[in-house]
MMTF fields as JSON, N, C-alpha, C and O atoms, coordinates in Angstrom:
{
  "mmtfVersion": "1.0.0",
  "mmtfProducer": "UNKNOWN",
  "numBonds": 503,
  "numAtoms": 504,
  "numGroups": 126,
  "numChains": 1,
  "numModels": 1,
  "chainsPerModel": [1],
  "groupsPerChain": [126],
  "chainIdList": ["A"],
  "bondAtomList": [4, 2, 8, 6, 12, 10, 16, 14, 20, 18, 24, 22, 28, 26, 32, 30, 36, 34, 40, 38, 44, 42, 48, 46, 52, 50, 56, 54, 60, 58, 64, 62, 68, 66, 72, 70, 76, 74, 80, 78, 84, 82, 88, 86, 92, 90, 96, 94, 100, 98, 104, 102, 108, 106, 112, 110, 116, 114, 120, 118, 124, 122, 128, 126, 132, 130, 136, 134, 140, 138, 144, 142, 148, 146, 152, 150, 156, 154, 160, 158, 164, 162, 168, 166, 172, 170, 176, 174, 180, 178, 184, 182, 188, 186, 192, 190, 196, 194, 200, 198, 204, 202, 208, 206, 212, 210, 216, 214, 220, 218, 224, 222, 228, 226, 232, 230, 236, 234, 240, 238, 244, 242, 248, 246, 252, 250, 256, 254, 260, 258, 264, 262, 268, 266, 272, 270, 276, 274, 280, 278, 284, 282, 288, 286, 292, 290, 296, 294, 300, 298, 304, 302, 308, 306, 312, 310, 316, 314, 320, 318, 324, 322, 328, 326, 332, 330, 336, 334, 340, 338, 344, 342, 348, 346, 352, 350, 356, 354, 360, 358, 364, 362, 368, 366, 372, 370, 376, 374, 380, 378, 384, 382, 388, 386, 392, 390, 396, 394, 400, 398, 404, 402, 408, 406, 412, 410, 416, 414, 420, 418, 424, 422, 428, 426, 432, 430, 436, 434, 440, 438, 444, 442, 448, 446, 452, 450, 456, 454, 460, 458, 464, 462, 468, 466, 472, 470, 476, 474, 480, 478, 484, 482, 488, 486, 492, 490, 496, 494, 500, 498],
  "bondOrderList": [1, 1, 1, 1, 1, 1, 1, 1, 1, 1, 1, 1, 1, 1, 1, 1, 1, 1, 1, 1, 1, 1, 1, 1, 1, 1, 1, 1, 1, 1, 1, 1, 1, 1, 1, 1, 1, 1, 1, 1, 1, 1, 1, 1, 1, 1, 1, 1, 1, 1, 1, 1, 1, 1, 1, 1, 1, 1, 1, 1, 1, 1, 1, 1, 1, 1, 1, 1, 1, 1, 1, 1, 1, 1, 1, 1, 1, 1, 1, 1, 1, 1, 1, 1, 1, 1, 1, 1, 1, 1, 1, 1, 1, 1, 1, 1, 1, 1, 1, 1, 1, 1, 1, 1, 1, 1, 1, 1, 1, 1, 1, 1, 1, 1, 1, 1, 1, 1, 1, 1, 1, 1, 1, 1, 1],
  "groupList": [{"groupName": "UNK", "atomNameList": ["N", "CA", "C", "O"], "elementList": ["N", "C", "C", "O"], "formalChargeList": [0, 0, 0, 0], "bondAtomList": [1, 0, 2, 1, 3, 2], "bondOrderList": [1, 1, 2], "singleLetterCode": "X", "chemCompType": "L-PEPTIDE LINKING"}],
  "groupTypeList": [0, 0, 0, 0, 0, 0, 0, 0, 0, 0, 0, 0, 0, 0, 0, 0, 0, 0, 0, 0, 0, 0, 0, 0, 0, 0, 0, 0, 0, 0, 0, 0, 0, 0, 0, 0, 0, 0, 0, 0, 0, 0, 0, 0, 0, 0, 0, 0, 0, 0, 0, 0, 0, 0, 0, 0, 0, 0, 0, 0, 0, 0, 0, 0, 0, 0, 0, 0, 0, 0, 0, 0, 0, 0, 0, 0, 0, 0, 0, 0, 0, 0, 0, 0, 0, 0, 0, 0, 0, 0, 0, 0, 0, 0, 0, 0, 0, 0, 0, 0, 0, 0, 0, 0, 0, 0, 0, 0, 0, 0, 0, 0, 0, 0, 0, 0, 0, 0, 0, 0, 0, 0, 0, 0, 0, 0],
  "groupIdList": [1, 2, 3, 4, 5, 6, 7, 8, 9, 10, 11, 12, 13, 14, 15, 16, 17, 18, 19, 20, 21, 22, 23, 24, 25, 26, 27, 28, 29, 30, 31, 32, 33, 34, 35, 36, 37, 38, 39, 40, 41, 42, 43, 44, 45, 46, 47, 48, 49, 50, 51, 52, 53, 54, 55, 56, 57, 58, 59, 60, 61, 62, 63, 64, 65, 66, 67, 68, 69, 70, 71, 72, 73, 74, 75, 76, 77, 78, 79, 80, 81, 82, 83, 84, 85, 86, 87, 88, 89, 90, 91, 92, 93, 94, 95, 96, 97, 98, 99, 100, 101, 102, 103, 104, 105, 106, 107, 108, 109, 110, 111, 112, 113, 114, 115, 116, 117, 118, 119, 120, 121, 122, 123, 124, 125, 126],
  "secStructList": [7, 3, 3, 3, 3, 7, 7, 6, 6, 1, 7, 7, 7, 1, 1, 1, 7, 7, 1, 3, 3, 3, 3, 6, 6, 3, 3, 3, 3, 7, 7, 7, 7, 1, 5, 7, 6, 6, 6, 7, 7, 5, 7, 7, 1, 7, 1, 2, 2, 2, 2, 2, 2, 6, 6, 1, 1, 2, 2, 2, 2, 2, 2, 2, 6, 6, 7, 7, 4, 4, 4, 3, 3, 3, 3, 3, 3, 3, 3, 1, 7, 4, 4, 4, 2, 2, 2, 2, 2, 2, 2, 2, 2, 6, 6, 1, 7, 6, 6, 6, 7, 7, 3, 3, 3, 3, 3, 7, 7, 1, 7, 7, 4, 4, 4, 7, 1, 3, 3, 3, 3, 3, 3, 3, 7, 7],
  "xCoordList": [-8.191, -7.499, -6.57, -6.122, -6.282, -5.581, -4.663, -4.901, -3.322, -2.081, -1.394, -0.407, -1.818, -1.204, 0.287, 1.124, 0.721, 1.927, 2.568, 2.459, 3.004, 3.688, 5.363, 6.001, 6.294, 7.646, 7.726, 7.093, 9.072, 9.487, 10.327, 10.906, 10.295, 10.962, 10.57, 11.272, 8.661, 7.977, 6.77, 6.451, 6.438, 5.82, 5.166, 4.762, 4.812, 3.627, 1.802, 1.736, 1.25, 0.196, -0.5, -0.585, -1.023, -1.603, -3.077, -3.851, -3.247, -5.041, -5.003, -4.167, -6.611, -6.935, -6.447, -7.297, -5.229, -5.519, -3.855, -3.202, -3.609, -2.169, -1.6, -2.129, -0.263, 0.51, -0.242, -0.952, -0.27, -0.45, -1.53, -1.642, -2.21, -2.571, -2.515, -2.839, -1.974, -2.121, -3.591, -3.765, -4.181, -4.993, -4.849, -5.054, -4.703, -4.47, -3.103, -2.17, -2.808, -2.023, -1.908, -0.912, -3.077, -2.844, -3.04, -3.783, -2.261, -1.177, -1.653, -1.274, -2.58, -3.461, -2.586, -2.771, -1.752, -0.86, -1.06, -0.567, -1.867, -2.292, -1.402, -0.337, -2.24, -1.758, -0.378, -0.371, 0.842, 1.863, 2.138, 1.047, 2.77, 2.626, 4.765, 5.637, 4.694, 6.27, 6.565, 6.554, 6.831, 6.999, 8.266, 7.985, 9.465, 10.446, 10.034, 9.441, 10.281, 10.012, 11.277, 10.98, 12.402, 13.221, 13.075, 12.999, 13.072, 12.878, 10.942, 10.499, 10.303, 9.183, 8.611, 7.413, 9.73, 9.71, 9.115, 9.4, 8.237, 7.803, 8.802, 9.836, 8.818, 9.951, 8.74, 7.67, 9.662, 8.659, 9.738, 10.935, 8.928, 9.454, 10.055, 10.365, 10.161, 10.724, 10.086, 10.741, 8.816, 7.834, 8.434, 7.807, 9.997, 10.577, 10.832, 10.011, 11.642, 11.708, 11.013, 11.447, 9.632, 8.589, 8.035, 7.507, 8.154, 7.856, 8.671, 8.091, 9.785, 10.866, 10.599, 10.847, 10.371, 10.186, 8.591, 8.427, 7.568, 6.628, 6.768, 5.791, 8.115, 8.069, 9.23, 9.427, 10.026, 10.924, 10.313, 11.061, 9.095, 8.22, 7.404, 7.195, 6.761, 5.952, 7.04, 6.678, 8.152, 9.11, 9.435, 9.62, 9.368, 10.013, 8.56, 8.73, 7.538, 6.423, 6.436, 6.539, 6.219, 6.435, 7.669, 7.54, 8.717, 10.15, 9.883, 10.335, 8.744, 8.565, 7.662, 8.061, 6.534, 6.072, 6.122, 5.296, 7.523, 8.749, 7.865, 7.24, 7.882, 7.601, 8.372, 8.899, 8.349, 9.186, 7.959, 6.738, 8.871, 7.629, 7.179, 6.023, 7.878, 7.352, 6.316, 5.965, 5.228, 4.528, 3.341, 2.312, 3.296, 2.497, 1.605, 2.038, 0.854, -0.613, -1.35, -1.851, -1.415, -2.289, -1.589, -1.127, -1.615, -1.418, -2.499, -3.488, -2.058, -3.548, -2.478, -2.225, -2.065, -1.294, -2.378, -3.03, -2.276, -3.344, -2.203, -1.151, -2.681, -1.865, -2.306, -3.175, -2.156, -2.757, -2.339, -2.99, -1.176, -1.457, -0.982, 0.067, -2.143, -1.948, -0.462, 0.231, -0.487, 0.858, 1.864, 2.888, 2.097, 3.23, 3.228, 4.298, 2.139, 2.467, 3.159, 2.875, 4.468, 5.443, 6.674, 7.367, 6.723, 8.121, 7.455, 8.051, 6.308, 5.842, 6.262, 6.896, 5.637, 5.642, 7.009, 7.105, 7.922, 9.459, 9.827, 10.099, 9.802, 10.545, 9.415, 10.074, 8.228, 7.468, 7.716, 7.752, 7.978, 8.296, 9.871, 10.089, 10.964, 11.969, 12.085, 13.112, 10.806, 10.748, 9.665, 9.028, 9.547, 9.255, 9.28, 9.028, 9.513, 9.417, 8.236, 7.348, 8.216, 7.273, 6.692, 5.626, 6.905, 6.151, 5.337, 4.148, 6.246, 5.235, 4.55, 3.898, 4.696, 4.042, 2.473, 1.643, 2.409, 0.797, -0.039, 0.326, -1.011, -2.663, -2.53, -2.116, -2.79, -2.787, -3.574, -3.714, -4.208, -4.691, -4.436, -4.368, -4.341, -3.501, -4.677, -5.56, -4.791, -6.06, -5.569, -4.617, -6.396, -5.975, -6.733, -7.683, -6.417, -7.901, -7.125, -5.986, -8.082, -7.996, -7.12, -6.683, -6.945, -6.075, -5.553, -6.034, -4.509, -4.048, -3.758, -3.727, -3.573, -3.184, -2.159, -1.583, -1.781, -0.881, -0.375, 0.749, -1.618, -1.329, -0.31, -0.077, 0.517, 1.43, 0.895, -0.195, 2.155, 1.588, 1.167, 0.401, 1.932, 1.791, 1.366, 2.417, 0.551, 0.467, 0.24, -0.385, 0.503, 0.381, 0.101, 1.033, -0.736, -1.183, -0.776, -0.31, -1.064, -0.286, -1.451, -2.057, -1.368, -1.933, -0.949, -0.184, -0.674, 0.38, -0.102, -0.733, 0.603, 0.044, 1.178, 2.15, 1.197, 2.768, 2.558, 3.397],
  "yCoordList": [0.778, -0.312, -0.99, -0.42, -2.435, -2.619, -3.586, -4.156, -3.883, -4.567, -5.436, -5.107, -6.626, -7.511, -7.743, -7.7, -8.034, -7.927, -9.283, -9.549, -9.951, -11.077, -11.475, -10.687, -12.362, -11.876, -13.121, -13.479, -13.955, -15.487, -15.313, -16.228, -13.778, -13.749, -14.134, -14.259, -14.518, -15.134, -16.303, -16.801, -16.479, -17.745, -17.72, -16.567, -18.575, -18.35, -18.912, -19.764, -18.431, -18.636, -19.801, -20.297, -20.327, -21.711, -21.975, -22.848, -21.194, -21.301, -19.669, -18.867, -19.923, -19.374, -17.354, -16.93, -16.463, -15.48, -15.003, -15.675, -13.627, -12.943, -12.89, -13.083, -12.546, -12.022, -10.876, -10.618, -10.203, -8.935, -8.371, -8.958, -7.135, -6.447, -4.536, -3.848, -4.179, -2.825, -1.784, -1.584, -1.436, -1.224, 1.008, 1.611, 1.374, 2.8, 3.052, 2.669, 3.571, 3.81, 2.778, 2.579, 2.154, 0.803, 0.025, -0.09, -0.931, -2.307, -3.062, -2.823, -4.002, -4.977, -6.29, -7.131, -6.572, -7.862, -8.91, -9.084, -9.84, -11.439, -11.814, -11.305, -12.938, -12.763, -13.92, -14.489, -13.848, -14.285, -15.579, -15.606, -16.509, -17.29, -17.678, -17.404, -18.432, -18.346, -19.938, -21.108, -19.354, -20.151, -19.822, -18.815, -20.265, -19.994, -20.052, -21.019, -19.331, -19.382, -20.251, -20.947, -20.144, -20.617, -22.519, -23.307, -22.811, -24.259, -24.447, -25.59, -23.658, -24.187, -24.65, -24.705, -25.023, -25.43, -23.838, -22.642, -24.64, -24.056, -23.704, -24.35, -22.757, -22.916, -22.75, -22.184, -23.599, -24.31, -24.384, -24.593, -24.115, -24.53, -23.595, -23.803, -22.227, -21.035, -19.122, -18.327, -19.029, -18.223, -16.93, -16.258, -16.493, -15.297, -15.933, -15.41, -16.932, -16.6, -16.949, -16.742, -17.627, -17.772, -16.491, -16.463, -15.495, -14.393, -13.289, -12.549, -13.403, -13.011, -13.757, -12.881, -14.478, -15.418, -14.835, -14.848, -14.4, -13.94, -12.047, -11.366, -11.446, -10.459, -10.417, -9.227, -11.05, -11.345, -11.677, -11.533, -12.161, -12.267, -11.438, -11.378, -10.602, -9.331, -7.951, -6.779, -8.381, -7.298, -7.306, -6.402, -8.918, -9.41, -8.802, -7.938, -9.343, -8.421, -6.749, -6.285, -5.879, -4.438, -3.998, -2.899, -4.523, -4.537, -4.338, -3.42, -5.587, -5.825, -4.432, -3.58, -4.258, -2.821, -1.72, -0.826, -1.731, -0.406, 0.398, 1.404, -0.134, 0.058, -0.606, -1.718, 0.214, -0.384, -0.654, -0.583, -1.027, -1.187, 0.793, 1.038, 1.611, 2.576, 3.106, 4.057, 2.476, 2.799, 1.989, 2.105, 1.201, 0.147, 1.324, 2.167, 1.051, 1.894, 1.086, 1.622, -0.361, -1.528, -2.864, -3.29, -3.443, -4.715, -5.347, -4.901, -6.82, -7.838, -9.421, -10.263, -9.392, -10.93, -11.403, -10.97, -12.63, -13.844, -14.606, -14.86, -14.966, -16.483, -17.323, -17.159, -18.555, -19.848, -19.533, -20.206, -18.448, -18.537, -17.475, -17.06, -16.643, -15.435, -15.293, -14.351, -16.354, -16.338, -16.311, -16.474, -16.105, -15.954, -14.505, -14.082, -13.329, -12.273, -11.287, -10.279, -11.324, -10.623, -10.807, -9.921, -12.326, -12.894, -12.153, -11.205, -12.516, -11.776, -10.635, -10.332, -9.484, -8.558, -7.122, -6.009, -8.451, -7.76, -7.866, -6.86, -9.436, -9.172, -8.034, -6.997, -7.784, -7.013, -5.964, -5.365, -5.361, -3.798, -3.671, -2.474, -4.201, -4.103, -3.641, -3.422, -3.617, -3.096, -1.948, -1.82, -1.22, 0.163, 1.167, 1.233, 1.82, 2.923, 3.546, 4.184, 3.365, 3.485, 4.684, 4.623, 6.029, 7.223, 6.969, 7.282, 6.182, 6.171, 4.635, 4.412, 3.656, 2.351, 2.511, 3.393, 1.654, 1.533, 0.937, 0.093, 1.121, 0.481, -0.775, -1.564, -1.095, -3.064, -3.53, -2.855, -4.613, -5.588, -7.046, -7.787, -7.019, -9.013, -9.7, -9.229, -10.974, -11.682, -13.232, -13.839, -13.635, -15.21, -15.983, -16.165, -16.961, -17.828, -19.539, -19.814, -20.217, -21.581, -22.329, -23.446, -21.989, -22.878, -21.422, -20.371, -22.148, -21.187, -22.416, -23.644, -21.515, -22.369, -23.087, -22.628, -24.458, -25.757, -25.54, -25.698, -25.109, -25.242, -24.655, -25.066, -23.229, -22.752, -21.763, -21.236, -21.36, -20.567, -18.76, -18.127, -18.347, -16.949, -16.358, -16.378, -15.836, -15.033, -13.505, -13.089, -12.717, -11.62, -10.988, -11.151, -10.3, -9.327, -7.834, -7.462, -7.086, -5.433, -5.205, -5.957, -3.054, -2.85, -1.848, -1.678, -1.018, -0.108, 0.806, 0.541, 1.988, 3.575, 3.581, 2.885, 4.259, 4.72, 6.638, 7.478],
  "zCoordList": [-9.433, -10.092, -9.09, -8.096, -9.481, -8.479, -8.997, -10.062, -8.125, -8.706, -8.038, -7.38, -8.122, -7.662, -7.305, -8.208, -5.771, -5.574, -5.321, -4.123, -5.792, -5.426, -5.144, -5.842, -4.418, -4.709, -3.926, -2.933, -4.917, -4.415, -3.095, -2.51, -2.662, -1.475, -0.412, 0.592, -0.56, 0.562, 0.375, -0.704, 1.113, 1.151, -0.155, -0.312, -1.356, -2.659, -1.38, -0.494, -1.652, -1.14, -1.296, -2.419, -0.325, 0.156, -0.383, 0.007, -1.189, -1.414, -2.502, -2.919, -2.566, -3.847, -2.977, -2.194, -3.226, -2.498, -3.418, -4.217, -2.888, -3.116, -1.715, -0.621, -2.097, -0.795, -0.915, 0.057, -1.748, -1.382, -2.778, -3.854, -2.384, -3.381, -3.142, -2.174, -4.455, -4.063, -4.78, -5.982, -4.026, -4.613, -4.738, -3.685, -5.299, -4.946, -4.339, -5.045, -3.268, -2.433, -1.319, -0.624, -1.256, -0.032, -0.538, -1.513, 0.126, -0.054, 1.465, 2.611, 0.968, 1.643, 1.814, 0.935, 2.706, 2.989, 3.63, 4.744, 2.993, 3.432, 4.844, 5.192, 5.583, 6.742, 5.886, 4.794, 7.246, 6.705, 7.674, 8.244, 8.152, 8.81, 8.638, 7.813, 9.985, 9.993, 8.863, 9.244, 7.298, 6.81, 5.862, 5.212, 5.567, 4.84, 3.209, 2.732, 2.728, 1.145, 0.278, -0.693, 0.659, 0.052, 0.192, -0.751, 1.53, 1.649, 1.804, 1.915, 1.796, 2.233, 3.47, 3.745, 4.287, 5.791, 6.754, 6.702, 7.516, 8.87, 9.65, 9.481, 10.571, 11.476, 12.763, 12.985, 13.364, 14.606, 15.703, 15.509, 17.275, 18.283, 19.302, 20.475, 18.36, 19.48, 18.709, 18.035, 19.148, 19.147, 18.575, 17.756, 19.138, 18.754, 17.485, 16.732, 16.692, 15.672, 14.56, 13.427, 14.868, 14.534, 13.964, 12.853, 14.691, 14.633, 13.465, 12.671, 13.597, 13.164, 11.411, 10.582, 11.048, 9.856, 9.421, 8.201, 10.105, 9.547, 9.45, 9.14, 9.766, 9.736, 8.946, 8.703, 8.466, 7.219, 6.303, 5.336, 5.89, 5.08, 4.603, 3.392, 5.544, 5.493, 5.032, 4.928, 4.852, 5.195, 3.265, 2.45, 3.158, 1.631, 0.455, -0.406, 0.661, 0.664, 0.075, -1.06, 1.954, 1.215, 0.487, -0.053, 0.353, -0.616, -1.769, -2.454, -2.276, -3.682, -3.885, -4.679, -3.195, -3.481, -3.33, -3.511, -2.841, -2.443, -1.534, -1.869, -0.397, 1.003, 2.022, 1.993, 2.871, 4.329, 5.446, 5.306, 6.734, 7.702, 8.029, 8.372, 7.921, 7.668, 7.435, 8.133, 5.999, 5.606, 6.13, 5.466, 7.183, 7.608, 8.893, 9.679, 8.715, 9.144, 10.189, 11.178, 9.927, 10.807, 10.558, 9.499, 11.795, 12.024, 12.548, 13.13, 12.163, 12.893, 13.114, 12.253, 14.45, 14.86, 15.754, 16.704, 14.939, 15.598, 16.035, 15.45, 17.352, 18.426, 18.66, 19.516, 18.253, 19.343, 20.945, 21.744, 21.644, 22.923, 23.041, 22.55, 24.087, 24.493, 25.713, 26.098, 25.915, 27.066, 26.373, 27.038, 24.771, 23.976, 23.92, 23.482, 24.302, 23.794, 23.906, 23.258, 24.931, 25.481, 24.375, 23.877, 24.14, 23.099, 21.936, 21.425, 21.511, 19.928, 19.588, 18.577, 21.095, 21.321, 20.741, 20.224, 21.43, 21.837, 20.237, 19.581, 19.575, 18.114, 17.455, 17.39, 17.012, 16.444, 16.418, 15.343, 17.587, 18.196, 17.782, 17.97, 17.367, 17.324, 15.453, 14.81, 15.03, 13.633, 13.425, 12.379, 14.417, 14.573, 15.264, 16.467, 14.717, 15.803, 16.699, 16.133, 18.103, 18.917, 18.824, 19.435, 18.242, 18.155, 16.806, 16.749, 15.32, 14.422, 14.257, 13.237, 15.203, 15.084, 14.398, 14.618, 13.737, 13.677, 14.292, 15.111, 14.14, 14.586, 14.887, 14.036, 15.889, 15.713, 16.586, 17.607, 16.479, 17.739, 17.335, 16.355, 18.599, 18.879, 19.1, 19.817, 18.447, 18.759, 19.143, 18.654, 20.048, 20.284, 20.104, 20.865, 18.548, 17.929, 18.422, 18.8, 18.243, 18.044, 16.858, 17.136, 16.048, 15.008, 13.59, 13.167, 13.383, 12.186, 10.909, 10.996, 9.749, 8.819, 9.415, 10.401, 8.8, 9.032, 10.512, 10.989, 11.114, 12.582, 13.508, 14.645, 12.649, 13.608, 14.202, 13.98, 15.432, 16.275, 16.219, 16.945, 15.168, 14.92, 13.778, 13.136, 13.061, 11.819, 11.704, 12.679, 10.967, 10.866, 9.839, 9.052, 9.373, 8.132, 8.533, 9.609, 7.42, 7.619, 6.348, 5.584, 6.697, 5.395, 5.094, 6.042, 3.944, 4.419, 2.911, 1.887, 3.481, 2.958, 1.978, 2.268, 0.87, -0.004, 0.584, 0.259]
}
C-alpha cells in the first residue's frame, strides 16, 4: 500500500506526480529543483545555494514523513554543468555524515525542468 506524502513546505509539483510517496518503509522523493515554496521563485545565479534550496526542500519533504537525511539510502543530482560539482558537492555533504552517507551518483544532462541548474531526488528507509 502506499501513501502519499505531500507538505506546503516545498515546491507543489509541476506536472501530473507527488513530492513524495511512501510506499512500505520507503519513501520515494521526486526530484526537487532549487525552487522556494513559499514565493514560488527560483533561486538562480549562485549554485551553492541553489543547492541548499533543493536540499531545504528535500529536507521539508522527509519532515513531513518523519524522516531525516538519516534515513536517506540513495541520491540522484542531475547538473547542467559538471564543472559545478565541487560547490554542489561541499553544500550536499554538509548534511551527512560521511561514514553513514548514502548511495549516490551525479549525472550531467542537458536541460532540467524550468531550466535550472541543479535537481535532486532521495529514496529513504524508516
Amino acid at each position: 500500500m502506499k501513501r502519499i506524502i505531500n507538505t506546503v513546505n516545498a515546491p507543489a509539483p509541476i506536472g501530473p506526480y507527488n513530492q513524495a510517496v511512501l510506499s512500505g518503509d520507503i519513501l520515494y522523493i521526486s526530484g526537487q529543483i532549487p525552487m522556494d515554496a513559499t514565493t514560488g521563485n527560483l533561486i538562480e545565479g549562485d549554485i551553492k545555494k541553489e543547492t541548499q534550496q533543493c536540499m531545504g526542500n528535500l529536507k521539508a519533504i522527509l519532515t513531513e514523513a518523519e524522516m531525516t537525511f538519516e534515513n536517506v539510502v540513495k541520491s540522484s543530482i542531475f547538473l547542467n554543468d559538471m564543472n559545478q560539482f565541487s560547490e554542489v558537492n561541499e553544500v550536499y555533504g554538509a548534511y551527512f555524515n560521511t561514514e553513514t552517507a548514502p548511495a549516490r551518483e551525479t549525472v550531467e544532462v542537458a536541460n532540467l525542468p524550468k531550466f535550472v541548474n541543479v535537481e535532486i531526488s532521495m529514496i529513504a528507509v524508516k
